[in-house]
C-alpha positions in Angstrom: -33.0 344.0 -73.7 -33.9 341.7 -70.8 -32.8 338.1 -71.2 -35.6 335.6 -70.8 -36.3 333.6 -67.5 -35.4 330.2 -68.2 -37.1 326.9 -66.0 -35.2 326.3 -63.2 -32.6 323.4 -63.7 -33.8 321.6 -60.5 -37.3 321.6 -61.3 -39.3 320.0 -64.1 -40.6 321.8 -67.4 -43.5 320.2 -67.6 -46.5 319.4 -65.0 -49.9 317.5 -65.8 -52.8 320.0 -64.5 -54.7 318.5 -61.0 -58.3 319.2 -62.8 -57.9 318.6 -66.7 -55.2 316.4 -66.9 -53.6 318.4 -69.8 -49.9 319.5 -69.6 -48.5 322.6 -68.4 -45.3 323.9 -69.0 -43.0 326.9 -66.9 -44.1 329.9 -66.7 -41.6 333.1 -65.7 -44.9 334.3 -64.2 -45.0 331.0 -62.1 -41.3 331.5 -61.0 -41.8 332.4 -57.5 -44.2 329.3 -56.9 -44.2 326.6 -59.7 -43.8 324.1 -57.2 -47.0 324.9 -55.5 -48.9 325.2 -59.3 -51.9 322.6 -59.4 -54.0 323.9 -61.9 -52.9 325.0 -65.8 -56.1 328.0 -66.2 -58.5 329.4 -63.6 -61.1 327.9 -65.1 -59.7 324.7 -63.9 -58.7 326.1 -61.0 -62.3 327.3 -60.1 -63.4 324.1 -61.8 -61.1 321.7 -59.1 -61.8 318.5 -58.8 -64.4 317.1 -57.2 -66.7 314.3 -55.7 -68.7 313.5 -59.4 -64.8 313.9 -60.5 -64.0 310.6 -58.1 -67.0 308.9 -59.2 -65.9 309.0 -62.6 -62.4 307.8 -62.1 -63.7 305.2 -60.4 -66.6 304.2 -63.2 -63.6 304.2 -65.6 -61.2 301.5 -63.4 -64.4 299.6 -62.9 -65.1 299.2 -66.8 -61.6 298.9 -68.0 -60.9 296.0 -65.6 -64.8 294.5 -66.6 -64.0 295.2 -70.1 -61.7 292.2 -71.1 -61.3 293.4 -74.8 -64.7 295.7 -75.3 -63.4 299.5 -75.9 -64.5 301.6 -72.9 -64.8 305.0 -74.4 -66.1 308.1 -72.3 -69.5 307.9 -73.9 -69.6 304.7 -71.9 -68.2 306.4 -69.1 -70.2 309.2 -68.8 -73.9 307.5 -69.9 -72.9 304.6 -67.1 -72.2 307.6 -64.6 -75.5 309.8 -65.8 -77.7 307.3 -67.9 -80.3 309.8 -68.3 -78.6 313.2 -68.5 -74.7 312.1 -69.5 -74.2 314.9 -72.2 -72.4 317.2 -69.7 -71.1 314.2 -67.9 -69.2 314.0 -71.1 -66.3 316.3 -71.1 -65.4 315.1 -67.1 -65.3 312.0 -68.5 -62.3 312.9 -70.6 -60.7 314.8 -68.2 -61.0 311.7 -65.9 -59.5 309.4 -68.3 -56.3 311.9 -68.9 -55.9 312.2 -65.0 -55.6 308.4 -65.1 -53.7 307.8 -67.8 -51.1 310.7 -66.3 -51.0 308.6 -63.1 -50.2 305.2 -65.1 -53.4 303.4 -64.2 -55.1 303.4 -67.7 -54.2 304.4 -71.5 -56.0 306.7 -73.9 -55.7 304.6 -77.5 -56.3 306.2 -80.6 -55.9 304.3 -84.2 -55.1 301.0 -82.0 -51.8 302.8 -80.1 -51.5 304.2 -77.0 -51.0 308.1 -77.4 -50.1 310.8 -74.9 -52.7 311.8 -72.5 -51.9 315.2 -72.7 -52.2 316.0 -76.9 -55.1 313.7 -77.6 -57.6 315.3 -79.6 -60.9 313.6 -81.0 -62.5 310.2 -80.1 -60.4 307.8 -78.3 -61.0 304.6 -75.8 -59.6 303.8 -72.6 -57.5 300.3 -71.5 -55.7 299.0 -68.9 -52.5 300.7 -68.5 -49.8 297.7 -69.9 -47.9 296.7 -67.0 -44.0 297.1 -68.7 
């Protein structure tokens, strides 16, 4: 029986996908390239990230740092970026805010705490990322 291919020691378990901002974790069937793995599915690999993608990171900065104490949630995000069609501005939203919060300029808060970008399910707001 063939032993399993463990994550190299010199390279890390997890990455944060480039598009969805969601974890991804070694694959054996990434072995030959995981350092050059951006993207955790094709559909995010066909998906990218793009120019509305860079609008709506930067609507999220703007509101957080405008937003004193007000919850900025993606709703907001995505009807500020799309006020008459935000809908399927929606879920781009969310992915924005992940991105962020992966790269330590915001958090996503549920129940009043800041959670993990990566497992967050449901509704959630965006802050300021607490500077520690």
């Amino acid at each position: 029986m063939p032993h399993r291919q463990s994550a190299p020691q010199n390279e890390p378990h997890e990455k944060v996908c480039a598009s969805c901002g969601r974890p991804m974790q070694w694959r054996a069937k990434w072995a030959q390239n995981w350092a050059e793995v951006k993207y955790c599915s094709d559909a995010c690999r066909r998906r990218g990230v793009n120019e509305t993608d860079r609008r709506l990171e930067a609507t999220i900065v703007r509101l957080v740092s405008e937003a004193q104490d007000a919850p900025v949630t993606p709703e907001l995000v995505a009807r500020t970026a799309a006020p008459d069609d935000w809908q399927p501005v929606y879920e781009p939203a969310r992915r924005a805010a992940r991105r962020l919060a992966h790269g330590g300029e915001v958090e996503i808060v549920q129940n009043g705490r800041a959670v993990d970008p990566g497992s967050v399910r449901g509704p959630f707001t965006i802050r300021a990322a607490l500077r520690r």
